[in-house]
Structures are given as C-alpha cells and as structure tokens.
C-alpha positions in Angstrom: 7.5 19.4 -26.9 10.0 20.5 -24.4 8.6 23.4 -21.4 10.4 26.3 -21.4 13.3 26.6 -18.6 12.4 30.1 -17.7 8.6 31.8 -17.9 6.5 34.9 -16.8 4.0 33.2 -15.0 2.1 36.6 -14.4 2.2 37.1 -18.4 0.8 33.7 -18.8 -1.8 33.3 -16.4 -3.2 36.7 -17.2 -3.2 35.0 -21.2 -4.6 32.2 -19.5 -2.0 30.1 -21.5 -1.7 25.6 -20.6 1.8 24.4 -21.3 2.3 20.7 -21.9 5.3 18.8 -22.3 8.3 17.9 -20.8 11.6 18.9 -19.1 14.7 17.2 -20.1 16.0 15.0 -17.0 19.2 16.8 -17.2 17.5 20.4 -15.9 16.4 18.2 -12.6 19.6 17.7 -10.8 18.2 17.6 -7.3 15.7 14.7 -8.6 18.9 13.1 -10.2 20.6 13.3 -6.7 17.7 11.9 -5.0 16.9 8.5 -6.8 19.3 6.0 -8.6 17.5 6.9 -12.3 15.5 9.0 -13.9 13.8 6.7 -16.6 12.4 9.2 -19.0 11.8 13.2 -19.4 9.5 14.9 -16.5 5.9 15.4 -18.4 3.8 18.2 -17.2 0.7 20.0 -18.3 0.1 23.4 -16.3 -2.8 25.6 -16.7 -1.7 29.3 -15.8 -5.5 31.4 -15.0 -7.0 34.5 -13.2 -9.0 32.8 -10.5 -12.0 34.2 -8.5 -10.4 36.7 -6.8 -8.1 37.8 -9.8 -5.0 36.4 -8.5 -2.6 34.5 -10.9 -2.5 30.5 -10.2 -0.9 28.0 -11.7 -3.0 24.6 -12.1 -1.0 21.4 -13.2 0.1 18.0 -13.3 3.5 16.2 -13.4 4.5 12.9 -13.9 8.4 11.2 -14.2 9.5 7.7 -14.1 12.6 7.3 -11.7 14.8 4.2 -10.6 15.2 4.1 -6.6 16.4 1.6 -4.3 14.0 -1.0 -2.2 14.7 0.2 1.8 13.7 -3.6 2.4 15.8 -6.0 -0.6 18.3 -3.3 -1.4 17.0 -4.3 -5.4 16.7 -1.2 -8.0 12.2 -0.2 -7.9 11.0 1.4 -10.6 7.9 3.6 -9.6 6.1 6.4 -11.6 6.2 9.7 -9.1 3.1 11.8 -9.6 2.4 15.4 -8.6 -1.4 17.8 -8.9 -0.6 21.1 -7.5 -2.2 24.5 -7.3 -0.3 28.0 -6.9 -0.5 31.2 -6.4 2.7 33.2 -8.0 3.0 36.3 -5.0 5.8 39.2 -5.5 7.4 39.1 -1.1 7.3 37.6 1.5 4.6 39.9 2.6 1.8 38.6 0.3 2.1 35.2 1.8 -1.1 36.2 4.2 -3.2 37.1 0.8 -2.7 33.4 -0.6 -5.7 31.7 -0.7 -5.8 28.2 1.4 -6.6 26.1 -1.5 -3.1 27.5 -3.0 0.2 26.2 -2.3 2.4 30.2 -2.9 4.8 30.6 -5.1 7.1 33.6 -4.9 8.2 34.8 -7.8 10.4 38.4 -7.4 12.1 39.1 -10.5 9.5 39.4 -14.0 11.4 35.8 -15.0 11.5 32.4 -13.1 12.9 29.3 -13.4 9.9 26.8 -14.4 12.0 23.4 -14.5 13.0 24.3 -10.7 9.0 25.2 -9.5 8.3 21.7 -11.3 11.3 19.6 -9.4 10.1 21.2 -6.4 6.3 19.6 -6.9 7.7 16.5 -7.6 9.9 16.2 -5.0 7.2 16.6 -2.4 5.9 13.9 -4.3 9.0 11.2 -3.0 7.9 8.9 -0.6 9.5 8.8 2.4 10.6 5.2 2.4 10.6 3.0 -0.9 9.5 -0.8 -0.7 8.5 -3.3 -3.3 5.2 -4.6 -3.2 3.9 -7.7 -0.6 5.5 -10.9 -3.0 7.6 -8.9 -5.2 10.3 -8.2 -2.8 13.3 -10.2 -2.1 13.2 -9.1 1.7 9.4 -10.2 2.4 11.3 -13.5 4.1 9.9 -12.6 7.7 6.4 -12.7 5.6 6.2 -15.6 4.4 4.1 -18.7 5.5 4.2 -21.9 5.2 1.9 -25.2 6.0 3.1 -26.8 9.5 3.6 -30.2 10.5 0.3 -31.2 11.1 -0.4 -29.8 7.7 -3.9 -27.0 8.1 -2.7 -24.6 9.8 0.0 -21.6 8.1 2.3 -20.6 10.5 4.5 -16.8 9.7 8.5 -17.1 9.4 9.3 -15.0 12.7 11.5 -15.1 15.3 9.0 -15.6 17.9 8.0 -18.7 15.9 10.8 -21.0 18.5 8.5 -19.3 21.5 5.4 -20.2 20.3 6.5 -24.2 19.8 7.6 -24.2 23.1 4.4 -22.9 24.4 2.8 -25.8 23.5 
C-alpha cells in the first residue's frame, strides 16, 4: 500500500493511527540525486501516539534498497539503508526547547505536511559517509592482500613499504 504524500500528523497521533507501506522512488528526488539507484520503493511503518507528557510523536522505521558507487573500486554496491527514528511534530521555532531529548523535532507549521519529504530526510541521515565493499569483495583491496613469501611460512601484505622491509634484512 502506498503512504500518503501529505498527512496531519497532529490528527493522527492524537488517533494513534500506524501507517505502513511504501513511497514510490519517484517522490524521493534528493535520495535519487544522492546514490546511482534506487532499487525498490522506500518501505516504512510509522506509529503516530500521545506520549507521556501528551505531546504528539511520531515512532517509525524505514528501509530502501539503493545502488551507490564503491569510494575504493569505483564498482556499483548495492546496500539496504535503514532508518528508526522518534519525533516530536512542534508548531515554531519557539517550542524547540519543549522537545523532549529522546525526540528528534519536527516542525510542522501549516495543519498539512509533506510525509514522503520527513521520510527522505530520516533516511538520508541514514547515508554513510563513505561507501566501500566489504574486505574480499572489492576489486580495490589490492594493497590488502597477502601472499606466502619465498621461504614459504610466513604471509607478507602487498604495500609499498614491502621494498623497505627486504632491504632491512
């Protein structure tokens, strides 16, 4: 079931309503811009609830499966991003000193907001900062690899310090 693109989050958390399902890849440009592929629709199930205190929160999980680009082979990596987050929908600027510090906020000023946009935002904290196949699966591991010397016990690294360390002995 696709999410709806636009949602009253203080209407849904005070009828303590979950959504789950997904938002089509083409309502997450800034994802789209960020990595080579997006592989499938984002899926995400939000619980919207009163909390304690009686503020309105927003509990949820997102998952997508993007394409990106190995910063060590240059090779296409697939990867699975995954996102929990907790918010607290404020009206201003001037409630941010009433959100709670186990809530990320979330402003919300008009009675409507974009959900597909709160949703890219989560995820894309979610990026890492620098993509790399695993150790063994990645064409650029070549200053990792070892291999039996001459004398044939010990394993010596492929490095460029390799040349000082036979003239050391």
């Amino acid at each position: 079931m696709a999410l709806p693109t636009l949602i009253d989050p203080r209407k849904l958390a005070l009828q303590e309503v979950i959504l789950e399902g997904t938002v089509n890849v083409e309502d997450l440009p800034r994802l789209a811009s960020s990595v080579t592929a997006i592989c499938a629709p984002l899926w995400a199930s939000v619980q919207f609830k009163l909390d304690e205190s009686r503020a309105k929160v927003a509990l949820g999980n997102i998952k997508v499966p993007v394409e990106t680009v190995c910063q060590r082979c240059l090779d296409p990596l697939k990867m699975e991003l995954q996102a929990e987050f907790a918010a607290q929908v404020i009206w201003s600027e001037d409630h941010l000193n009433r959100v709670a510090s186990n809530y990320e906020p979330w402003l919300v000023v008009d009675k409507m907001t974009s959900f597909s946009e709160m949703l890219e935002d989560e995820i894309l904290l979610a990026l890492p900062l620098v993509n790399y196949h695993n150790v063994g699966e990645c064409t650029g591991d070549t200053f990792m690899h070892e291999e039996v010397d001459a004398a044939g016990d010990e394993t010596v690294s492929d490095s460029p310090f390799n040349v000082l360390q036979q003239l050391k002995k």
